[in-house]
C-alpha positions, 0 to 999 in steps of 0.5 A, a space after each residue: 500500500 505504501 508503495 502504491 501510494 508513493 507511485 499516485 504521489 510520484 505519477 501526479 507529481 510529475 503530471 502537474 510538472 508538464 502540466 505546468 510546463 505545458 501552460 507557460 505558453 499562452 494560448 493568446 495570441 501575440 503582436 511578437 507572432 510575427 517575430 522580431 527580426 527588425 529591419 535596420 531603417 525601421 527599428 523600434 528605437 523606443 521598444 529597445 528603451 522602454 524594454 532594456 533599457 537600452 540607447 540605441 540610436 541611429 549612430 549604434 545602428 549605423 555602426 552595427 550595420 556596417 560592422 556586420 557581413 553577408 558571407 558569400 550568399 548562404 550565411 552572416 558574418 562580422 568584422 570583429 578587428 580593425 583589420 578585417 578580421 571576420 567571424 563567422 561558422 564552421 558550418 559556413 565555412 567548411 565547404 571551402 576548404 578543399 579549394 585551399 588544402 594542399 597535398 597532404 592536408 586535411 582540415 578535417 582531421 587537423 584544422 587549420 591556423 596561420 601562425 603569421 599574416 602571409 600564411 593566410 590563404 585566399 580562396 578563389 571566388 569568396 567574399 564578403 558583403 557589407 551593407 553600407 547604404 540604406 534608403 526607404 525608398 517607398 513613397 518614390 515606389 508608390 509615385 512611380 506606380 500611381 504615375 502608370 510605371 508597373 512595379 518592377 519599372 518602378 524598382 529599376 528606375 529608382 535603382 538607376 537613380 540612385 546608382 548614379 549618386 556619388 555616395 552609391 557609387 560602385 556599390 551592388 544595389 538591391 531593391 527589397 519588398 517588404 510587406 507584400 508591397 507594403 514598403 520598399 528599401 534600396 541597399 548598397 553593398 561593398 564586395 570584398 572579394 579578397 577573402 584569406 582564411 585565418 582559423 578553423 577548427 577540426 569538424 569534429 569540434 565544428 560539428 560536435 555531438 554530430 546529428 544526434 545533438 543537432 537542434 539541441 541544447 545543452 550544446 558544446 561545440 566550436 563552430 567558428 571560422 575567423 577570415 580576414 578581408 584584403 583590399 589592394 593586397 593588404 589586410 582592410 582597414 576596418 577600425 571605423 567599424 567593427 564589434 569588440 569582444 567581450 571575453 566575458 560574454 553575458 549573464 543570464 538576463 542581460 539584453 543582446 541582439 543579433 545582426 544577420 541576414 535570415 533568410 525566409 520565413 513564412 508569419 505572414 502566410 495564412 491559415 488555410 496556407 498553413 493547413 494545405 502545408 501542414 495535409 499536403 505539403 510538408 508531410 510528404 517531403 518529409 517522408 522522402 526525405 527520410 527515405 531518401 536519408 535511410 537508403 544513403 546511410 544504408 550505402 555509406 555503411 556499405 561505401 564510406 565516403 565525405 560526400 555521401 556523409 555531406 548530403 545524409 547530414 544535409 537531409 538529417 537537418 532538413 528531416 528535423 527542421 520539417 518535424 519541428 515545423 510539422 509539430 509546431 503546425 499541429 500544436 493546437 496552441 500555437 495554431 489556435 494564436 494563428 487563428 487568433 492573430 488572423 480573426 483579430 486582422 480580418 475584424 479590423 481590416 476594411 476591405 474585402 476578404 481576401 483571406 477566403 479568397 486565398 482558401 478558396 484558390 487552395 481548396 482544388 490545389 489540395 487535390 493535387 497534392 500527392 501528384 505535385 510532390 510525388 510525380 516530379 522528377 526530383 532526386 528525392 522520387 529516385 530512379 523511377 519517377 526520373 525514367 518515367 520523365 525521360 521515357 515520356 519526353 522520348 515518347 512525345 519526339 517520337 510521337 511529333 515525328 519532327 525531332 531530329 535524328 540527332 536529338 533522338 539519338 540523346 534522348 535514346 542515351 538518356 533513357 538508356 542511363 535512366 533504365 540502367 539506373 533502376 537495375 541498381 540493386 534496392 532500385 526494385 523495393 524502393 519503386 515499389 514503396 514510392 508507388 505505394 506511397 503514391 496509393 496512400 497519398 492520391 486521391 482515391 478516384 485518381 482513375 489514372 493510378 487505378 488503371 495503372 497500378 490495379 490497386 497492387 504496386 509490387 505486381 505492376 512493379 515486377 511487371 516492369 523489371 520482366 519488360 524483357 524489351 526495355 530491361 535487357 541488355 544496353 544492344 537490345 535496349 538501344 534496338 528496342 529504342 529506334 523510333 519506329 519499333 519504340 512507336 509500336 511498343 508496349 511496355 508496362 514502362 511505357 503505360 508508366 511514363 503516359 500515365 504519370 508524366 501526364 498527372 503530373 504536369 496536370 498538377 504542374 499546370 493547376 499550381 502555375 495556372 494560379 500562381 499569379 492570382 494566389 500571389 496576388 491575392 497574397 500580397 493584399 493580405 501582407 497589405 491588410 496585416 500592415 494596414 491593421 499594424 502598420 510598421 510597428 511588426 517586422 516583415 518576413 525575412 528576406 536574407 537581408 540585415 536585420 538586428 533580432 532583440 532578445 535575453 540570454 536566458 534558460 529554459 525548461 526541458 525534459 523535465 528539468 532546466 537547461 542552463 543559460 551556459 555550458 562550460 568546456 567540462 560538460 564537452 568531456 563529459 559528453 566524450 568520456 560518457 559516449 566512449 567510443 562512439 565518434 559523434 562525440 570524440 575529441 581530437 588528440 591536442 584537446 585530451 590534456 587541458 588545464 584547469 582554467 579552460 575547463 572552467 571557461 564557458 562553451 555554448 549559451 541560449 538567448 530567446 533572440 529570434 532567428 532562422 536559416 541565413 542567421 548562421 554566422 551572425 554575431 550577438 552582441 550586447 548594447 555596448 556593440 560587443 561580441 559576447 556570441 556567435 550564433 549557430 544554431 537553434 534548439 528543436 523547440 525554435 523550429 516552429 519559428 517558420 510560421 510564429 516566433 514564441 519564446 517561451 522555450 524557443 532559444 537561439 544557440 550560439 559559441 560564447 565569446 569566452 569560449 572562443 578566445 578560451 579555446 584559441 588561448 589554451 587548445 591551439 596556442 593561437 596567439 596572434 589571433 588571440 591578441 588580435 582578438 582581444 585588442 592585446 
C-alpha cells in the first residue's frame, strides 16, 4: 500500500510538472507572432528603451550595420578587428576548404591556423558583403506606380537613380519588398572579394555531438571560422567599424541582439496556407526525405565516403527542421494564436476578404497534392519517377515525328542511363514503396493510378523489371529504342511514363495556372496585416540585415532546466560518457587541458529570434560587443517558420569566452588571440 501510494504521489507529481510546463505558453495570441527580426531603417528605437533599457540610436545602428557581413550568399558574418578580421561558422565555412588544402592536408582531421599574416590563404571566388547604404525608398515606389510605371519599372528606375549618386557609387544595389508591397528599401553593398582564411577548427569540434545533438541544447561545440578581408593586397582597414569582444560574454538576463541576414520565413502566410502545408505539403517531403536519408546511410555503411556523409547530414537537418515545423503546425496552441492573430486582422481590416479568397484558390490545389510532390522528377522520387520523365519526353519526339535524328539519338542515351539506373540493386523495393506511397497519398478516384497500378504496386512493379524489351541488355535496349519499333511498343514502362508524366504536369499546370492570382491575392493580405499594424511588426525575412532583440536566458526541458551556459567540462563529459562512439570524440591536442579552460564557458541560449541565413551572425550586447556567435537553434525554435514564441524557443550560439578560451589554451593561437582581444 505504501508503495502504491508513493507511485499516485510520484505519477501526479510529475503530471502537474508538464502540466505546468505545458501552460507557460499562452494560448493568446501575440503582436511578437510575427517575430522580431527588425529591419535596420525601421527599428523600434523606443521598444529597445522602454524594454532594456537600452540607447540605441541611429549612430549604434549605423555602426552595427556596417560592422556586420553577408558571407558569400548562404550565411552572416562580422568584422570583429580593425583589420578585417571576420567571424563567422564552421558550418559556413567548411565547404571551402578543399579549394585551399594542399597535398597532404586535411582540415578535417587537423584544422587549420596561420601562425603569421602571409600564411593566410585566399580562396578563389569568396567574399564578403557589407551593407553600407540604406534608403526607404517607398513613397518614390508608390509615385512611380500611381504615375502608370508597373512595379518592377518602378524598382529599376529608382535603382538607376540612385546608382548614379556619388555616395552609391560602385556599390551592388538591391531593391527589397517588404510587406507584400507594403514598403520598399534600396541597399548598397561593398564586395570584398579578397577573402584569406585565418582559423578553423577540426569538424569534429565544428560539428560536435554530430546529428544526434543537432537542434539541441545543452550544446558544446566550436563552430567558428575567423577570415580576414584584403583590399589592394593588404589586410582592410576596418577600425571605423567593427564589434569588440567581450571575453566575458553575458549573464543570464542581460539584453543582446543579433545582426544577420535570415533568410525566409513564412508569419505572414495564412491559415488555410498553413493547413494545405501542414495535409499536403510538408508531410510528404518529409517522408522522402527520410527515405531518401535511410537508403544513403544504408550505402555509406556499405561505401564510406565525405560526400555521401555531406548530403545524409544535409537531409538529417532538413528531416528535423520539417518535424519541428510539422509539430509546431499541429500544436493546437500555437495554431489556435494563428487563428487568433488572423480573426483579430480580418475584424479590423476594411476591405474585402481576401483571406477566403486565398482558401478558396487552395481548396482544388489540395487535390493535387500527392501528384505535385510525388510525380516530379526530383532526386528525392529516385530512379523511377526520373525514367518515367525521360521515357515520356522520348515518347512525345517520337510521337511529333519532327525531332531530329540527332536529338533522338540523346534522348535514346538518356533513357538508356535512366533504365540502367533502376537495375541498381534496392532500385526494385524502393519503386515499389514510392508507388505505394503514391496509393496512400492520391486521391482515391485518381482513375489514372487505378488503371495503372490495379490497386497492387509490387505486381505492376515486377511487371516492369520482366519488360524483357526495355530491361535487357544496353544492344537490345538501344534496338528496342529506334523510333519506329519504340512507336509500336508496349511496355508496362511505357503505360508508366503516359500515365504519370501526364498527372503530373496536370498538377504542374493547376499550381502555375494560379500562381499569379494566389500571389496576388497574397500580397493584399501582407497589405491588410500592415494596414491593421502598420510598421510597428517586422516583415518576413528576406536574407537581408536585420538586428533580432532578445535575453540570454534558460529554459525548461525534459523535465528539468537547461542552463543559460555550458562550460568546456560538460564537452568531456559528453566524450568520456559516449566512449567510443565518434559523434562525440575529441581530437588528440584537446585530451590534456588545464584547469582554467575547463572552467571557461562553451555554448549559451538567448530567446533572440532567428532562422536559416542567421548562421554566422554575431550577438552582441548594447555596448556593440561580441559576447556570441550564433549557430544554431534548439528543436523547440523550429516552429519559428510560421510564429516566433519564446517561451522555450532559444537561439544557440559559441560564447565569446569560449572562443578566445579555446584559441588561448587548445591551439596556442596567439596572434589571433591578441588580435582578438585588442592585446
Amino acid at each position: 500500500m505504501k508503495n502504491l501510494k508513493s507511485f499516485f504521489i510520484l505519477f501526479f507529481a510529475f503530471i502537474a510538472i508538464n502540466y505546468v510546463q505545458a501552460q507557460e505558453v499562452s494560448t493568446e495570441a501575440d503582436i511578437f507572432d510575427y517575430g522580431k527580426m527588425w529591419t535596420f531603417e525601421n527599428a523600434p528605437k523606443d521598444y529597445f528603451k522602454e524594454t532594456y533599457n537600452a540607447n540605441i540610436d541611429d549612430a549604434w545602428l549605423a555602426d552595427a550595420r556596417k560592422s556586420a557581413l553577408r558571407f558569400a550568399s548562404w550565411c552572416s558574418a562580422s568584422f570583429v578587428s580593425p583589420n578585417g578580421l571576420i567571424m563567422t561558422n564552421h558550418h559556413c565555412s567548411n565547404g571551402e576548404m578543399p579549394k585551399i588544402m594542399n597535398e597532404g592536408e586535411d582540415f578535417n582531421a587537423n584544422g587549420f591556423y596561420a601562425k603569421t599574416q602571409d600564411q593566410e590563404r585566399k580562396v578563389e571566388g569568396l567574399f564578403v558583403e557589407q551593407l553600407l547604404m540604406v534608403a526607404d525608398i517607398t513613397a518614390e515606389v508608390k509615385a512611380k506606380i500611381s504615375a502608370g510605371s508597373s512595379r518592377a519599372d518602378a524598382l529599376k528606375a529608382i535603382e538607376e537613380t540612385y546608382g548614379a549618386k556619388s555616395d552609391w557609387k560602385d556599390l551592388r544595389l538591391q531593391t527589397v519588398t517588404f510587406y507584400s508591397g507594403g514598403k520598399y528599401s534600396l541597399y548598397g553593398y561593398k564586395k570584398y572579394d579578397d577573402i584569406r582564411l585565418v582559423f578553423i577548427p577540426e569538424l569534429q569540434l565544428g560539428f560536435y555531438g554530430g546529428d544526434p545533438d543537432n537542434f539541441t541544447y545543452p550544446r558544446y561545440n566550436l563552430d567558428c571560422t575567423f577570415w580576414r578581408a584584403y583590399e589592394n593586397g593588404k589586410p582592410a582597414n576596418t577600425a571605423d567599424h567593427y564589434f569588440k569582444f567581450n571575453q566575458d560574454g553575458a549573464k543570464e538576463g542581460d539584453a543582446v541582439f543579433v545582426i544577420g541576414n535570415p533568410g525566409r520565413t513564412e508569419r505572414y502566410r495564412t491559415v488555410a496556407q498553413l493547413e494545405y502545408d501542414r495535409d499536403h505539403r510538408y508531410n510528404i517531403l518529409l517522408e522522402s526525405m527520410t527515405l531518401m536519408h535511410d537508403d544513403l546511410k544504408m550505402e555509406y555503411d556499405k561505401n564510406p565516403s565525405p560526400e555521401l556523409l555531406d548530403q545524409i547530414f544535409g537531409l538529417s537537418n532538413g528531416m528535423k527542421a520539417y518535424t519541428g515545423i510539422l509539430k509546431g503546425l499541429h500544436d493546437p496552441v500555437l495554431f489556435g494564436r494563428k487563428k487568433q492573430m488572423e480573426e483579430k486582422v480580418r475584424a479590423k481590416y476594411d476591405g474585402d476578404d481576401h483571406w477566403k479568397e486565398l482558401a478558396d484558390a487552395y481548396e482544388p490545389l489540395k487535390s493535387y497534392g500527392a501528384e505535385i510532390n510525388l510525380l516530379s522528377p526530383s532526386g528525392l522520387n529516385g530512379s523511377a519517377m526520373a525514367l518515367a520523365h525521360q521515357v515520356f519526353a522520348y515518347d512525345q519526339m517520337v510521337s511529333g515525328g519532327d525531332a531530329s535524328e540527332e536529338d533522338l539519338e540523346k534522348q535514346q542515351s538518356v533513357v538508356v542511363e535512366a533504365l540502367k539506373a533502376i537495375q541498381a540493386p534496392g532500385e526494385k523495393a524502393k519503386m515499389i514503396h514510392h508507388f505505394e506511397r503514391l496509393m496512400k497519398y492520391a486521391n482515391k478516384d485518381d482513375k489514372y493510378l487505378r488503371k495503372l497500378l490495379g490497386g497492387n504496386a509490387s505486381k505492376f512493379v515486377n511487371s516492369i523489371f520482366e519488360d524483357s524489351k526495355l530491361m535487357d541488355k544496353e544492344k537490345k535496349m538501344m534496338k528496342s529504342l529506334s523510333p519506329k519499333k519504340f512507336a509500336k511498343l508496349k511496355s508496362p514502362i511505357k503505360e508508366m511514363a503516359n500515365a504519370l508524366v501526364p498527372a503530373y504536369n496536370e498538377a504542374a499546370m493547376a499550381f502555375r495556372s494560379t500562381s499569379p492570382a494566389r500571389t496576388a491575392l497574397e500580397e493584399k493580405v501582407a497589405n491588410a496585416v500592415f494596414q491593421v499594424n502598420g510598421d510597428n511588426l517586422p516583415p518576413d525575412a528576406t536574407f537581408t540585415l536585420r538586428i533580432s532583440d532578445g535575453v540570454v536566458q534558460g529554459y525548461n526541458y525534459n523535465g528539468t532546466k537547461a542552463p543559460y551556459k555550458t562550460t568546456w567540462f560538460g564537452f568531456y563529459d559528453r566524450h568520456y560518457s559516449h566512449a567510443g562512439d565518434q559523434n562525440w570524440a575529441i581530437p588528440q591536442r584537446w585530451m590534456e587541458p588545464p584547469l582554467e579552460f575547463l572552467k571557461s564557458p562553451a555554448n549559451f541560449v538567448s530567446t533572440n529570434d532567428i532562422i536559416g541565413g542567421n548562421s554566422g551572425s554575431p550577438i552582441i550586447n548594447a555596448k556593440r560587443e561580441v559576447v556570441g556567435l550564433i549557430f544554431d537553434g534548439n528543436i523547440e525554435s523550429l516552429p519559428g517558420n510560421f510564429i516566433y514564441e519564446p517561451t522555450f524557443n532559444r537561439a544557440v550560439s559559441v560564447h565569446a569566452g569560449g572562443m578566445t578560451s579555446s584559441l588561448k589554451y587548445i591551439y596556442k593561437a596567439n596572434r589571433l588571440y591578441n588580435e582578438l582581444t585588442g592585446k
